[in-house]
C-alpha positions as CSV (number, residue, x, y, z in Angstrom):
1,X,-64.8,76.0,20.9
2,X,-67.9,74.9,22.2
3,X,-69.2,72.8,19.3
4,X,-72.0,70.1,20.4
5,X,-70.9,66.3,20.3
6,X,-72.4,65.7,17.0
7,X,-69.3,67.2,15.3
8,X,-67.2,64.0,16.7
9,X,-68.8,62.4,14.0
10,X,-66.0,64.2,12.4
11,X,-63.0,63.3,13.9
12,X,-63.1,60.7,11.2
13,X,-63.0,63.2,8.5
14,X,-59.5,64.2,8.0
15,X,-58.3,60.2,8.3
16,X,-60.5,58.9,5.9
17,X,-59.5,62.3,3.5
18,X,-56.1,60.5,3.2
19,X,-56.5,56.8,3.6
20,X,-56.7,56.2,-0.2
21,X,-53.7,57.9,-1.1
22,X,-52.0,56.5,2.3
23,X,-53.0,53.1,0.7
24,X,-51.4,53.6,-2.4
25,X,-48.3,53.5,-0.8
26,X,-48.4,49.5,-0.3
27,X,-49.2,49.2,-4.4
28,X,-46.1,51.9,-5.2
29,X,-44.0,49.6,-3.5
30,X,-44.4,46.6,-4.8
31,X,-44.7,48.6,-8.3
32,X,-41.7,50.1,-8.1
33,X,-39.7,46.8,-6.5
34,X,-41.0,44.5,-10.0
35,X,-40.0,47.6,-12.2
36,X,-36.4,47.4,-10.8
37,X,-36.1,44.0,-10.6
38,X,-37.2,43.4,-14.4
39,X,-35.1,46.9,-15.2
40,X,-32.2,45.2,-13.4
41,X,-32.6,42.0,-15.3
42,X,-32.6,43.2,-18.4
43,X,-30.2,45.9,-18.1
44,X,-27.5,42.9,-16.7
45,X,-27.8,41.1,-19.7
46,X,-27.2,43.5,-22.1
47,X,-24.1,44.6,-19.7
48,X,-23.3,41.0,-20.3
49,X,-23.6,40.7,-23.9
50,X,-21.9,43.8,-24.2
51,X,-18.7,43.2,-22.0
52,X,-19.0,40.0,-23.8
53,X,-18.3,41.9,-27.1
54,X,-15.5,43.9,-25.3
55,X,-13.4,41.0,-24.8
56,X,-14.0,39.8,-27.9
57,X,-13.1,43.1,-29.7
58,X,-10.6,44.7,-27.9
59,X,-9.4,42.3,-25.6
60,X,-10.8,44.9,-22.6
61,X,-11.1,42.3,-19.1
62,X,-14.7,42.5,-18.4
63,X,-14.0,43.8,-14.8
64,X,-13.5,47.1,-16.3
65,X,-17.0,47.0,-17.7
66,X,-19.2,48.8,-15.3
67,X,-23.0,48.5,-14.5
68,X,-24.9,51.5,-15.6
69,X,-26.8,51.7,-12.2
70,X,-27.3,55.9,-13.2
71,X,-29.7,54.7,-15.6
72,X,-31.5,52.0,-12.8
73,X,-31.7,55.5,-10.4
74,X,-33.1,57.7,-13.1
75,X,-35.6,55.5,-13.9
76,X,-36.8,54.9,-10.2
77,X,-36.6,58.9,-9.4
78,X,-39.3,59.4,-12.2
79,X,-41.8,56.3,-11.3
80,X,-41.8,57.7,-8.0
81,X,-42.5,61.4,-9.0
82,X,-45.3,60.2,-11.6
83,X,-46.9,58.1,-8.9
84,X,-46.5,60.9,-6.4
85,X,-48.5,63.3,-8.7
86,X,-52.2,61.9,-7.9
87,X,-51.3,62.4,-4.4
88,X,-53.5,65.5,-2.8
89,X,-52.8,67.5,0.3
90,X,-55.1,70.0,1.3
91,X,-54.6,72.4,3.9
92,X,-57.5,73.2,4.9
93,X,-61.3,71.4,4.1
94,X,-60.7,70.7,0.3
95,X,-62.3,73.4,-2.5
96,X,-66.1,72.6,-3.6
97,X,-66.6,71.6,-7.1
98,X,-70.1,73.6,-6.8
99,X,-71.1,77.0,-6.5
100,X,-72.0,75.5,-2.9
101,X,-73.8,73.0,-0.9
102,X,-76.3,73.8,1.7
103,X,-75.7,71.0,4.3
104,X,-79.0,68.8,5.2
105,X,-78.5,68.6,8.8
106,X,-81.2,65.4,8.6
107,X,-79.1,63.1,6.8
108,X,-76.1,61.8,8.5
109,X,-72.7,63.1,8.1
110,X,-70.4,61.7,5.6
111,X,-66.7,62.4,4.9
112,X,-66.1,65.9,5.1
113,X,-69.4,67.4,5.3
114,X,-73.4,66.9,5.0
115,X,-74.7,65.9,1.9
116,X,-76.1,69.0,-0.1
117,X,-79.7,69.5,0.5
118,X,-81.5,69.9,-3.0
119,X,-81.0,73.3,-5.2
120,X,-84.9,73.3,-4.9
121,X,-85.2,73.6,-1.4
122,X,-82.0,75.9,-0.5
123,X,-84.0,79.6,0.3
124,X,-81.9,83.0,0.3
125,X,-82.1,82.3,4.5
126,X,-79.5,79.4,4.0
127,X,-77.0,81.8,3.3
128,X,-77.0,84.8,6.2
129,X,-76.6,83.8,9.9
130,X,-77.3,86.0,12.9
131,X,-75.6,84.4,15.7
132,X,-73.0,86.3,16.0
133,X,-75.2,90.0,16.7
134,X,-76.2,88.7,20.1
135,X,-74.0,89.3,23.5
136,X,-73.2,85.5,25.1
137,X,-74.1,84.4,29.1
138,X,-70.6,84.8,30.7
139,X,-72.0,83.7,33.6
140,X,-70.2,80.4,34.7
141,X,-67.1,79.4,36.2
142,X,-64.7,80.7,33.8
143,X,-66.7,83.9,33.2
144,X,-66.7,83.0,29.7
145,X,-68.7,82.6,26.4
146,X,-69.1,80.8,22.8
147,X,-71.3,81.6,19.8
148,X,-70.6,79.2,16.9
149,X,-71.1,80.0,13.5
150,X,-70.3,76.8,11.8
151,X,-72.2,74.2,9.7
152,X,-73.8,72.9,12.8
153,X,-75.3,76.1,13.2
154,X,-75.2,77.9,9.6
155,X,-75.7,75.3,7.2
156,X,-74.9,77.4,4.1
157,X,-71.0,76.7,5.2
158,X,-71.1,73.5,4.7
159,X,-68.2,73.0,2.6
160,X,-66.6,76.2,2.0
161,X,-63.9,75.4,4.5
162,X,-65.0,78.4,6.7
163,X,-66.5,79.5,10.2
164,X,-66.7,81.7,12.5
165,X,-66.8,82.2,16.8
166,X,-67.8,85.3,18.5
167,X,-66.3,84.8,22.2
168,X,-67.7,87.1,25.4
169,X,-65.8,87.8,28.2
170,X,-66.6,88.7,31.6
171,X,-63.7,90.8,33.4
172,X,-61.4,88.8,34.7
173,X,-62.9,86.1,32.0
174,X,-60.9,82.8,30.1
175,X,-61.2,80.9,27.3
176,X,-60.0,77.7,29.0
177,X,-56.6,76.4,27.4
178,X,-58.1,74.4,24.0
179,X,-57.3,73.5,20.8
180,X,-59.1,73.0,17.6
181,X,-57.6,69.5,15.7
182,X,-59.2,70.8,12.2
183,X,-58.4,74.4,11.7
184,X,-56.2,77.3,12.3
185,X,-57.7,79.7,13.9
186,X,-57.6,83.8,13.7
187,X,-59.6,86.4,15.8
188,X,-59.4,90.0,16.3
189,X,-60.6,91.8,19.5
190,X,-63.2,94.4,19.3
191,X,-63.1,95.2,22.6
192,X,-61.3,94.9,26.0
193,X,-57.9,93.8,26.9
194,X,-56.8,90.7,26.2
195,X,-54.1,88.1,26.8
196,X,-53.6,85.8,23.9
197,X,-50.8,82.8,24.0
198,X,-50.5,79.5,22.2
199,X,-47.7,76.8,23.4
200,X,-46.0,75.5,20.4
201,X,-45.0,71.3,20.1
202,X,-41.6,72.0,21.1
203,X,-43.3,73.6,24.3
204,X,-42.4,77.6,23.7
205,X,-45.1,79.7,24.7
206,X,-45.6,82.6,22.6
207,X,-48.3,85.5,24.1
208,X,-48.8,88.9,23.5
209,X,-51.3,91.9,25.1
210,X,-54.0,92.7,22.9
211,X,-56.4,95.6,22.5
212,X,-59.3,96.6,20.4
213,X,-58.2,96.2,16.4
214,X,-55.3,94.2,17.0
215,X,-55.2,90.0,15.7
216,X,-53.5,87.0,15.8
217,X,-53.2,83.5,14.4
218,X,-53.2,79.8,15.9
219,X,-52.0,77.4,14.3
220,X,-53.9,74.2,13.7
221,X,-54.2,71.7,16.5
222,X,-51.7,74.2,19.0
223,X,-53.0,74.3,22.7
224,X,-54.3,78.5,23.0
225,X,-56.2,80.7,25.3
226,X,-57.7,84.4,25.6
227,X,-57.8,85.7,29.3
228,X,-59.2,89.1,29.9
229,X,-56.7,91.0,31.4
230,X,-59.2,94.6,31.2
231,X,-61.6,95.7,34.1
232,X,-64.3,95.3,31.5
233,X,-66.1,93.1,29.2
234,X,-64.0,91.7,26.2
235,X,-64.8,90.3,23.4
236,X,-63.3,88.9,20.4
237,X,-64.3,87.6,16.8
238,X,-62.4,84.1,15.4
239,X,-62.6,82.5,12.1
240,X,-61.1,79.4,11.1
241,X,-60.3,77.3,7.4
242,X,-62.9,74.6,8.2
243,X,-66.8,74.6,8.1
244,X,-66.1,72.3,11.4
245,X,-63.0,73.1,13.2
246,X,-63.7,70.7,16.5
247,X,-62.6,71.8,20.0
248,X,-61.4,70.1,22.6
249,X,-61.5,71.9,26.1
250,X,-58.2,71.0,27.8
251,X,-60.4,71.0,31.3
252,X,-63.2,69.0,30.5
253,X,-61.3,66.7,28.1
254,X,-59.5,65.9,31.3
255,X,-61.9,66.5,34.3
256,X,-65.1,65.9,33.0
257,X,-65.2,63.0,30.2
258,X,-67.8,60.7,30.0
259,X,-66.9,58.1,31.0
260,X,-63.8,59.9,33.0
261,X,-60.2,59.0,32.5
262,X,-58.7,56.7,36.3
263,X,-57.6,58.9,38.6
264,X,-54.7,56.5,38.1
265,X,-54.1,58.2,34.8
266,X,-54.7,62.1,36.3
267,X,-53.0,61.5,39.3
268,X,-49.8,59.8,37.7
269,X,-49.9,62.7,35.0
270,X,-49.9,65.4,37.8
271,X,-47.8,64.1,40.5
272,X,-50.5,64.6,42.7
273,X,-53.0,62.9,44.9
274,X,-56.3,61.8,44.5
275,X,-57.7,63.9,46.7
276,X,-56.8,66.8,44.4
277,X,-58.0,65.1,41.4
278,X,-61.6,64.9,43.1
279,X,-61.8,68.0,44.1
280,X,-61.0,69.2,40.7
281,X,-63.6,66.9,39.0
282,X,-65.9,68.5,41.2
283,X,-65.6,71.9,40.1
284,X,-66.9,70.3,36.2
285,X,-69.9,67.9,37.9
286,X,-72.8,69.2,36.6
């Protein structure tokens, strides 16, 4: 929510996390189709031989001999599961292999993270962030406010696979309908009265009347929103399983791109007319 356009640069991140074991698939397949073919080979000639020797024996009509294809299967189930093993999945940003890495926010971004600025230079400082102790501006059109804490903002979480939001709300305030592509999010309100909903990909909306104490959970990538349902302020505290979770603002993604998407497009997806779609565009000119 609210992160600056520098984190795009990580859109990339999760992609290039699986391309090399998504191109091992091209290499297992070929693999695994010379392995059955020699495998088949071999094992018909011994077939052969050995229905040969039936005949000969026991006078047996070599029809009755029958391919051992079990052993062709077995063999291919156990390739496949010994190649599978290098495979990795991570479910969230994947675990350091240090105590941890400060992020150098000079050097550019690589795949999943900032490089680790030196031992030498990290200071006590790099690890405690006060963002989150200061009340945000609600003052705009949705009455409405985001403090980030991730790396952008607190380098020392650069990969740890964690972050944090603190989110104001005026009364009568939103947290525009969003969703974060890299992380599941879960917040719990400290104060006001909140309403908290998510719409699931088989489109179910799920929502639920919160107060002070009481959490919930996002899952990753699912369309959400809080709206501030109280006569008061509100405000809530998120944290997510990525250093960098990404947002993207259902209303400006749509209204106020740069450059912006045809009316064509918005007016089609809508079913309405393009003087609706200006006048909505409007509201997000700056």
């Amino acid at each position: 929510m609210g992160e600056t356009e520098e984190e795009l640069q990580n859109s990339c991140c999760d992609q290039a996390q699986n391309s090399s074991a998504i191109s091992l698939l091209p290499a297992m397949a070929v693999i695994l189709s010379l392995i059955s073919q020699e495998s088949t080979s071999r094992m018909t000639r011994s077939h052969w031989l050995y229905c040969q020797d039936c005949e000969r024996s026991s006078g047996r009509d070599k029809g009755n001999c029958k391919e051992p294809r079990s052993l062709i299967i077995t063999l291919l189930c156990t390739l496949i599961g010994l190649l599978l093993l290098p495979l990795h999945i991570n479910s969230s940003d994947p675990d350091p292999l240090q105590d941890f890495c400060v992020a150098d926010l000079k050097a550019p971004m690589s795949v999943n993270g900032f490089p680790c600025k030196p031992e030498a230079e990290v200071t006590s400082g790099d690890f405690f962030f006060d963002g989150l102790s200061k009340e945000g501006n609600t003052t705009n059109i949705f009455g409405w406010s985001v403090t980030t804490a991730n790396v952008l903002a607190f380098p020392g979480l650069n990969s740890l696979g964690i972050s944090m939001n603190r989110v104001d709300f005026a009364p009568g305030g939103l947290n525009p309908p969003h969703s974060h592509p890299r992380a599941t999010e879960t917040g719990v309100v400290i104060e006001g009265t909140l309403l908290v909903g998510f719409v699931t990909t088989s489109n179910v909306f799920h929502s639920k009347v919160l107060t002070a104490g009481q959490m919930f959970v996002v899952p990753r990538g699912l369309v959400h929103f809080q709206l501030n349902v109280g006569v008061v302020k509100a405000l809530i505290f998120t944290a997510f399983n990525s250093h960098l979770p990404g947002s993207a603002v259902l209303p400006t993604t749509l209204f106020a791109s740069s450059p912006s998407i045809p009316d064509d497009v918005l007016t089609k997806a809508f079913q309405v007319g393009d003087d609706v779609i200006d006048n909505i565009k409007s509201k997000f000119s700056s």
